[in-house]
C-alpha positions as CSV (number, residue, x, y, z in Angstrom):
1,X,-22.9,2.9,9.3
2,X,-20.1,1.7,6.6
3,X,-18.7,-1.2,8.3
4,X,-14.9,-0.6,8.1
5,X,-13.2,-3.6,6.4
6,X,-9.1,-4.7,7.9
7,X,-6.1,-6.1,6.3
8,X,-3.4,-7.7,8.2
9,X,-0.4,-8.9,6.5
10,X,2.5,-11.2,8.3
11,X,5.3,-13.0,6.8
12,X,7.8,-15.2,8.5
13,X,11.8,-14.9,8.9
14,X,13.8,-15.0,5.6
15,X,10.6,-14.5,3.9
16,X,10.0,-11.8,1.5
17,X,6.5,-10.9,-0.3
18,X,4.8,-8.3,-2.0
19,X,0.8,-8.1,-1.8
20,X,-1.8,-6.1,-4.0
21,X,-5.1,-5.6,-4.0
22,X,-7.0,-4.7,-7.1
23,X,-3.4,-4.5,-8.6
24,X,-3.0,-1.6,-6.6
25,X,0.4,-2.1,-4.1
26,X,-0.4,-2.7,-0.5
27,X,2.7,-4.2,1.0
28,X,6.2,-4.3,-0.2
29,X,9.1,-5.4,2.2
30,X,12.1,-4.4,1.1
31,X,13.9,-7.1,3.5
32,X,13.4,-10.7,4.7
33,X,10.8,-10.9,7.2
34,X,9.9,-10.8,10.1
35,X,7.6,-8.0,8.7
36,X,3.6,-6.8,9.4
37,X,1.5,-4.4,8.3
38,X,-2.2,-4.3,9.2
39,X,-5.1,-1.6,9.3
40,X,-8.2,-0.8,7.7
41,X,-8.9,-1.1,3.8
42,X,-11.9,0.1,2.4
43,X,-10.4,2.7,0.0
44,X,-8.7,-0.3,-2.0
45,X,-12.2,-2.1,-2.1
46,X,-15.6,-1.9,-4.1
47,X,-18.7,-3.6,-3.7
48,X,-18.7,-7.1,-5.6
49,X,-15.5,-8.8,-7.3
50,X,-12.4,-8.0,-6.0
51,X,-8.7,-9.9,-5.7
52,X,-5.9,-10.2,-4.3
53,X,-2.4,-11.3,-5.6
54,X,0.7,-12.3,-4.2
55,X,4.3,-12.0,-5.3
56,X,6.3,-14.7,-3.1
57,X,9.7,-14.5,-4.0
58,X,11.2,-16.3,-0.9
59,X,9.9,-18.2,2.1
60,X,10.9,-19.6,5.1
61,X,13.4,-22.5,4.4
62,X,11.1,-26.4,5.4
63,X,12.1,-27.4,8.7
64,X,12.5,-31.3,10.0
65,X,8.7,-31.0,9.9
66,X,7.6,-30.0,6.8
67,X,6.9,-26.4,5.5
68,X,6.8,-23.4,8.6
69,X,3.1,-23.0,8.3
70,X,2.3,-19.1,8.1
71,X,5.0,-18.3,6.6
72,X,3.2,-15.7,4.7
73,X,-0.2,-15.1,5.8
74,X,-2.8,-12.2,4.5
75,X,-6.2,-11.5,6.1
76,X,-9.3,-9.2,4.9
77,X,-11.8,-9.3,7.9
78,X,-14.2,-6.9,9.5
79,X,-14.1,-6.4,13.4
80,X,-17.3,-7.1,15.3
81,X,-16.6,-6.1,18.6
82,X,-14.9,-3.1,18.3
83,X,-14.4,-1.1,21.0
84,X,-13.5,-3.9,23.3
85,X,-12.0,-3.3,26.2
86,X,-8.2,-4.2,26.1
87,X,-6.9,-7.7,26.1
88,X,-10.1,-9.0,25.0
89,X,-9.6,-11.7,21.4
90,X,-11.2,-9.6,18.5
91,X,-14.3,-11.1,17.0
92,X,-13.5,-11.4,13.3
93,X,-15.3,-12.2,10.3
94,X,-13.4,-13.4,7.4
95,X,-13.9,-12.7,4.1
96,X,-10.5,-13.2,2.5
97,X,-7.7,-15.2,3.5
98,X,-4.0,-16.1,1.6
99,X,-1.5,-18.6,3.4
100,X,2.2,-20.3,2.8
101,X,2.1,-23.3,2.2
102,X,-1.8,-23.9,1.7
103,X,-1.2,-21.1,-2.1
104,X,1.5,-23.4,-3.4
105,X,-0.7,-26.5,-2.8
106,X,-2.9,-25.0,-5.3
107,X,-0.2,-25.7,-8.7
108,X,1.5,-29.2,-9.4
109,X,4.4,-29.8,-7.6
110,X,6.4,-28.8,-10.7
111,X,5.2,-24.9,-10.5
112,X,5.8,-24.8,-6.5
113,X,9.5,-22.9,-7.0
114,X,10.2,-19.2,-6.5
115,X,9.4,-16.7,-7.5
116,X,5.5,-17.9,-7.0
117,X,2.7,-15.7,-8.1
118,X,-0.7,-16.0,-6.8
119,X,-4.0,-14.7,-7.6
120,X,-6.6,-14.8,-6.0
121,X,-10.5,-13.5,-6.2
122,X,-13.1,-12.4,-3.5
123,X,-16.5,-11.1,-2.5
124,X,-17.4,-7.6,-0.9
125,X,-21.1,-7.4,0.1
126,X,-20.8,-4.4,1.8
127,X,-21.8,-0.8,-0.4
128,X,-18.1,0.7,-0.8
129,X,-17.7,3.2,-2.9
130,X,-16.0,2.6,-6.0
131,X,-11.7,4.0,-6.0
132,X,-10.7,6.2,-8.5
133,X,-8.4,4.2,-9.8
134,X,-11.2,1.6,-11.6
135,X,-12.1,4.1,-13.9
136,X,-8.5,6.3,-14.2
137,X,-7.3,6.4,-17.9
138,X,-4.5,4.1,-19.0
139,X,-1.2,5.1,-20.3
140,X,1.5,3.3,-21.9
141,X,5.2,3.7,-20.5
142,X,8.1,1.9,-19.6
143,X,10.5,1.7,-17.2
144,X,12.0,5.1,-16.8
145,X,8.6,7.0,-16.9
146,X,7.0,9.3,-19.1
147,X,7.6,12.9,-19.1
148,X,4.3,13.9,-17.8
149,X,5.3,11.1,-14.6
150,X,8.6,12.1,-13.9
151,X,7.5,15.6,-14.1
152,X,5.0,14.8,-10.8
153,X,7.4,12.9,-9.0
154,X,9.5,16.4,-9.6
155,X,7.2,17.9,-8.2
156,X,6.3,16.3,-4.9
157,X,10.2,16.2,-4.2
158,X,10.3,20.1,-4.7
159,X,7.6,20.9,-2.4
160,X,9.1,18.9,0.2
161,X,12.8,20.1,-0.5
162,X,11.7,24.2,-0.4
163,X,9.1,23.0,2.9
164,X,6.4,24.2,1.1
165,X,3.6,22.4,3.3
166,X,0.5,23.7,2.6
167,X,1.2,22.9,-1.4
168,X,2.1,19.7,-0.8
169,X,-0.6,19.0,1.5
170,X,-3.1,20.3,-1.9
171,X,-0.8,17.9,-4.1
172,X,-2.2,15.0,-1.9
173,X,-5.8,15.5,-1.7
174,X,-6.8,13.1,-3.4
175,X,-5.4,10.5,-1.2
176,X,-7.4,12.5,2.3
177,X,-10.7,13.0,0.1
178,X,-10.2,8.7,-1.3
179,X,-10.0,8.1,2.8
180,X,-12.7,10.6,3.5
181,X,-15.0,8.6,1.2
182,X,-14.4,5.2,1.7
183,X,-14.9,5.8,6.1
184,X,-17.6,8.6,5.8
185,X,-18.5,7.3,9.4
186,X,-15.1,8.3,11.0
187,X,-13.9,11.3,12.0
188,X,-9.9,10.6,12.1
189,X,-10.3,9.6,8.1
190,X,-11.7,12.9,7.2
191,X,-9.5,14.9,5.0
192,X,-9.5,18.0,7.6
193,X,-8.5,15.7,10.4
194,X,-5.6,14.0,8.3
195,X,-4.3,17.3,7.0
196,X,-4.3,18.7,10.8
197,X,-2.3,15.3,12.1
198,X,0.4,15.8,9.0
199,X,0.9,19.2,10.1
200,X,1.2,18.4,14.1
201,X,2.7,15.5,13.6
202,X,4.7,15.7,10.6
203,X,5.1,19.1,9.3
204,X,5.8,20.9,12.7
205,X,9.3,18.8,12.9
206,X,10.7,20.2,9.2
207,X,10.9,17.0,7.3
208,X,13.5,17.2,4.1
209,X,14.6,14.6,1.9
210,X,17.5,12.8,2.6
211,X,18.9,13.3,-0.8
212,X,19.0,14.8,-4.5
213,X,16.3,13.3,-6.3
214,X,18.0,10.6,-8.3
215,X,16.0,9.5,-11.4
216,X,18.6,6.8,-12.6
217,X,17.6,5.1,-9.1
218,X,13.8,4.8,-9.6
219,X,11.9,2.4,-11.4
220,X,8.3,2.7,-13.3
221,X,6.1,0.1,-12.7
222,X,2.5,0.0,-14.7
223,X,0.0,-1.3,-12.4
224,X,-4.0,-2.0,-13.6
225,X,-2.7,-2.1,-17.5
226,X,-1.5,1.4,-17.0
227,X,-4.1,3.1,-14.8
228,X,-1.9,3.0,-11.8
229,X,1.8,4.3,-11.5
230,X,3.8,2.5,-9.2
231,X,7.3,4.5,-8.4
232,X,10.4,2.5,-6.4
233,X,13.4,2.5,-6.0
234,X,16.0,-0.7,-7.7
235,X,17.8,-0.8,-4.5
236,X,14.8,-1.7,-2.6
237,X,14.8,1.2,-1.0
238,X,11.9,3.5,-0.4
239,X,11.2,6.1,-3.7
240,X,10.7,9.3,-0.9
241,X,13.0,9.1,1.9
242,X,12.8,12.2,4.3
243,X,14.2,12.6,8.0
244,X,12.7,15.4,10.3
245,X,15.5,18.3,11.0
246,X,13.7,19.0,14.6
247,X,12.9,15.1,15.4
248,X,15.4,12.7,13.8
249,X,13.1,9.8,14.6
250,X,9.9,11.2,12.3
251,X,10.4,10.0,8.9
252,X,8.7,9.6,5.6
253,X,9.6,6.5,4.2
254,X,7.4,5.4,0.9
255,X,6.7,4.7,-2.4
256,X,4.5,6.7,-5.1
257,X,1.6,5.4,-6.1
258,X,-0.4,7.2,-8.5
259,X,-3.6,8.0,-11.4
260,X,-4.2,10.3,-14.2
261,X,-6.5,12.6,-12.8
262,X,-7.8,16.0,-14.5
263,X,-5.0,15.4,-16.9
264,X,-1.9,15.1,-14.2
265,X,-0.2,12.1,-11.9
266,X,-1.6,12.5,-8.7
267,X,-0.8,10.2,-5.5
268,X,-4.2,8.7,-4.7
269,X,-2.8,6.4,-1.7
């Protein structure tokens, strides 16, 4: 079996990070901490090099003792007693680990200011297979988009505006079949099972976006030298925001993040 490799990521009051993994986003708070996000990882992963970087832009003021240790703290493990029964400690094994204050200890004391950028590389033993996005084509933009981009994030919004489910569900197939391959050993990741919990879970309560799509609002980012498209919002805000008609409290709340693939912007995770 593929072991299934973790993330957990935990930052501190008043901190505020952003964390990617191959250069591909993973965690964005768009507030001060206190803020987590955990859960497993393999379809950002491949077998051999890979690395993590950190944007710190604020942490957790020093107290009377010194920096508030964890502060910011990121984890790649795999689990090996899964299955435990409740309440017992997990049994982790480590392979990659990111901390505030230990990451500024690594620059002179001149460089330790915010915002603080920090790379960092690591080792996968296990066979992954390799993500799309390592071998997508590149593109050159800016800010605002190209054509072809904005057109796809047009796109998306549409479907979800006129409820057209089933197409949007075909729009994002290759984010189910990138989870399908990367946890062939588990049934929830399979693209069939995902696409059956959107509709039950999701689809069933009539989600619509919570407003016009506003293009003046969302920002461009180049990811991987142009392979990946990273879509936000300036305000911080989420770049899809949608509220269930028939359940208030479902919401899809996310950024886009996306590939060239067959000659179009697709959402790959």
């Amino acid at each position: 079996m593929l072991p299934i490799i973790s993330h957990a990521v935990g930052i501190h009051e008043q901190t505020w990070a952003r964390v990617y993994l191959n250069d591909v986003p993973l965690f964005r708070s768009p507030h001060f901490g206190p803020d987590s996000q955990s859960g497993p990882i393999n379809h950002l992963l491949r077998k051999g090099e890979n690395e993590v970087s950190v944007e710190l832009l604020r942490a957790t003021p020093d107290n009377v003792n010194g920096p508030i240790q964890n502060a910011f703290r990121f984890q790649l493990y795999t689990v090996n007693n899964l299955g435990a029964p409740e309440g017992v400690p997990l049994d982790k094994t480590l392979i990659c680990e990111v901390r505030y204050p230990q990451m500024v200890e690594t620059v002179a004391p001149a460089h330790r200011h915010f915002p603080f950028f920090y790379r960092q590389t690591f080792q996968v033993d296990v066979a992954l297979p390799t993500p799309r996005f390592f071998d997508a084509p590149a593109a050159v933009f800016d800010c605002h988009g190209l054509t072809e981009q904005r057109a796809a994030v047009q796109y998306l919004y549409g479907l979800l505006e006129r409820g057209e489910h089933e197409a949007l569900l075909d729009e994002l197939s290759l984010k189910f079949e990138a989870m399908e391959r990367a946890f062939p050993d588990e049934d929830r990741m399979r693209a069939a099972s995902r696409k059956r919990e959107w509709r039950e879970e999701l689809f069933a309560y009539d989600p619509r976006p919570d407003g016009p799509l506003d293009f003046a609002a969302l920002h461009f980012e180049s990811r991987r030298g142009g392979q990946v498209l990273h879509v936000t919002r300036y305000d911080e805000r989420h770049a899809l925001e949608a509220t269930c008609a028939g359940d208030p409290n479902r919401q899809i709340l996310t950024d886009l993040v996306m590939l060239q693939h067959e000659g179009r912007w697709r959402v790959f995770t």
